[in-house]
C-alpha positions as CSV (number, residue, x, y, z in Angstrom):
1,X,104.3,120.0,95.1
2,X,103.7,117.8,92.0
3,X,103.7,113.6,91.9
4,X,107.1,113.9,90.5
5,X,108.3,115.9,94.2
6,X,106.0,113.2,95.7
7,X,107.8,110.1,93.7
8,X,111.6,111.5,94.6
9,X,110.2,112.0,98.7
10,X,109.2,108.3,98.7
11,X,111.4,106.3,96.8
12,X,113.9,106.5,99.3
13,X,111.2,104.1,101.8
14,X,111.5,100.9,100.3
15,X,115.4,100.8,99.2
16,X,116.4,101.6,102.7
17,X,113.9,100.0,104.6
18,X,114.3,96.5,102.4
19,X,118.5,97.0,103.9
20,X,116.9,97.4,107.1
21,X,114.9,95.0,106.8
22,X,117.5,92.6,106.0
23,X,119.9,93.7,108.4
24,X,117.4,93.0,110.9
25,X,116.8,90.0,109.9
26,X,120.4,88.5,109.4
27,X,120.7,89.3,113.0
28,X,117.7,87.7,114.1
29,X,119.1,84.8,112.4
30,X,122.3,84.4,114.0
31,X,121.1,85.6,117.4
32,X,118.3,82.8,117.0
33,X,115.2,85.5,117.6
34,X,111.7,85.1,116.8
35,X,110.9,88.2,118.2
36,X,113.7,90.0,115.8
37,X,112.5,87.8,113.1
38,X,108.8,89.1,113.5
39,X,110.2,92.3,113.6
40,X,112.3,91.8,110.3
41,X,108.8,90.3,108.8
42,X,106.6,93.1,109.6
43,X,109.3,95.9,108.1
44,X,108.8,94.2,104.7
45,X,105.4,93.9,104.9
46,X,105.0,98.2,105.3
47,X,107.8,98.3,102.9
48,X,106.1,96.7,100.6
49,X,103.1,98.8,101.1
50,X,104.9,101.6,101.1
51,X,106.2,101.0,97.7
52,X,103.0,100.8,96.0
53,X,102.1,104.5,96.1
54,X,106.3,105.2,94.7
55,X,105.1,102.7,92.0
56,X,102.0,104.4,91.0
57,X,103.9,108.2,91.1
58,X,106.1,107.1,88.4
59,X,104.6,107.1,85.1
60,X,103.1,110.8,86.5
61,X,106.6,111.7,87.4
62,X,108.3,110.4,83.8
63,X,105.7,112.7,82.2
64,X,106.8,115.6,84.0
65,X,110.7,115.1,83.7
66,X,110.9,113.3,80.0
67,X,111.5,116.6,78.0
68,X,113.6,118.5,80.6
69,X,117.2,118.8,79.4
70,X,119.5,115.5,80.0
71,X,117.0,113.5,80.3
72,X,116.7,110.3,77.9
73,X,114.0,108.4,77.3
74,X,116.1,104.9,77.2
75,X,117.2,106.0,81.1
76,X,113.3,106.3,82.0
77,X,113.0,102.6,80.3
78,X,115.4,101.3,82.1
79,X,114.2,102.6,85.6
80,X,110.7,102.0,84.9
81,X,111.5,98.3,83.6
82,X,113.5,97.7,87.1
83,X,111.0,99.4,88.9
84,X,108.7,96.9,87.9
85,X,110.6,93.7,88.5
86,X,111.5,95.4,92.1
87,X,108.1,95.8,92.9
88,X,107.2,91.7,92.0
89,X,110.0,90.6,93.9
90,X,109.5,93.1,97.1
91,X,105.5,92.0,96.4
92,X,106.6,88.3,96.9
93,X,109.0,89.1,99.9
94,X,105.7,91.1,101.5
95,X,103.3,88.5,100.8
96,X,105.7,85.7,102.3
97,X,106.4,88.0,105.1
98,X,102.8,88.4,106.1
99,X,102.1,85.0,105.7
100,X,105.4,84.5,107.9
101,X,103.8,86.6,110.3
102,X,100.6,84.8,110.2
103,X,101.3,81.7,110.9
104,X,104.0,82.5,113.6
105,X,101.5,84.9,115.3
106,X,100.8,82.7,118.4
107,X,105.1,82.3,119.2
108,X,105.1,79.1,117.1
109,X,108.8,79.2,115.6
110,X,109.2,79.2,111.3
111,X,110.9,75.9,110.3
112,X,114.5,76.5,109.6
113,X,114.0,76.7,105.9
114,X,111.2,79.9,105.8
115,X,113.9,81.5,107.4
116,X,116.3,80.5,104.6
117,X,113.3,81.5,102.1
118,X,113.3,84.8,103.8
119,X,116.9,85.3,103.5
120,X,116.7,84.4,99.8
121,X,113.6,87.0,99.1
122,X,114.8,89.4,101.0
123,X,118.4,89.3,99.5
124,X,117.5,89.3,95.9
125,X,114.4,92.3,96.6
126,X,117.2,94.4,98.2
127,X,119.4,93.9,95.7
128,X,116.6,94.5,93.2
129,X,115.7,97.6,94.6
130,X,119.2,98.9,95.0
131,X,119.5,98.3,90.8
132,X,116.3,100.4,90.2
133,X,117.4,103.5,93.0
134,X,120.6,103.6,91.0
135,X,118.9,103.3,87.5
136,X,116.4,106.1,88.9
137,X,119.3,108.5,90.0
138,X,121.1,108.4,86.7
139,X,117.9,110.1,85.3
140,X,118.5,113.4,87.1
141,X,122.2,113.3,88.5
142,X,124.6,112.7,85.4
143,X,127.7,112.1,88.2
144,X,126.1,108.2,88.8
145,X,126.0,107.8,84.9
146,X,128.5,105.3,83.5
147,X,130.2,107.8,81.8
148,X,130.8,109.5,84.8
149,X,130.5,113.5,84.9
150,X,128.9,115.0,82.0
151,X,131.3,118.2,81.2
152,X,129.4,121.6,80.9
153,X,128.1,122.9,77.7
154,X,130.8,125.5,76.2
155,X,130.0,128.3,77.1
């Protein structure tokens, strides 16, 4: 197993647990519950952890892929550029999380509007992190491409 195996078996972890996480915490919004929201809070927190070793297996896993065959440099860019940017915002949404978590620790209640801030992170990290799973896959899998399939070579 190589860091690039290692970067594909972990990249999945923060893109579906940020939806998680923000399923879980739309419904603690509407159902009103502190102990969902916690809940909600702490899933970004690991997710956020867990995203830092997907980070740090990139560049090793673009060094291993960059001269296979289909594989451009500018899609690399792209990824790694988004991958970036994901990995500010999900920091943000971890660090507000954990403070989120902190100060609520003894079942004191968040103020209406850190549960509106939450929303907000959480929307725009998901989101964020969808972009860069799509950007990732168009590396390997020309079907997700704009262009659509790549026809075979003649043959």
């Amino acid at each position: 197993m190589n860091l690039a195996h290692v970067h594909l078996l972990l990249n999945h972890i923060p893109v579906l647990g940020t939806v998680f996480g923000l399923i879980l915490l739309i419904v603690a919004v509407l159902r009103k519950s502190e102990e969902l929201r916690k809940v909600s809070l702490g899933t970004f927190v690991v997710v956020t952890l867990l995203a830092i070793p997907v980070y740090l297996t990139g560049d090793p896993a673009e060094d291993i892929v960059k001269n296979l065959p289909g594989v451009s440099k500018s899609t690399i860019d792209a990824h790694d550029d988004a991958a970036g940017a994901s990995l500010i915002a999900l920091s943000i949404l971890g660090v507000v999380s954990l403070a989120g978590l902190i100060l609520t620790w003894k079942s004191r209640p968040a103020p209406r509007w850190f549960a509106t801030l939450l929303l907000a992170l959480s929307i725009v990290a998901t989101g964020m992190m969808a972009w860069t799973a799509n950007l990732g896959g168009q590396i390997r899998h020309s079907e997700v491409r704009s262009g659509g399939v790549t026809p075979a070579p003649p043959q």
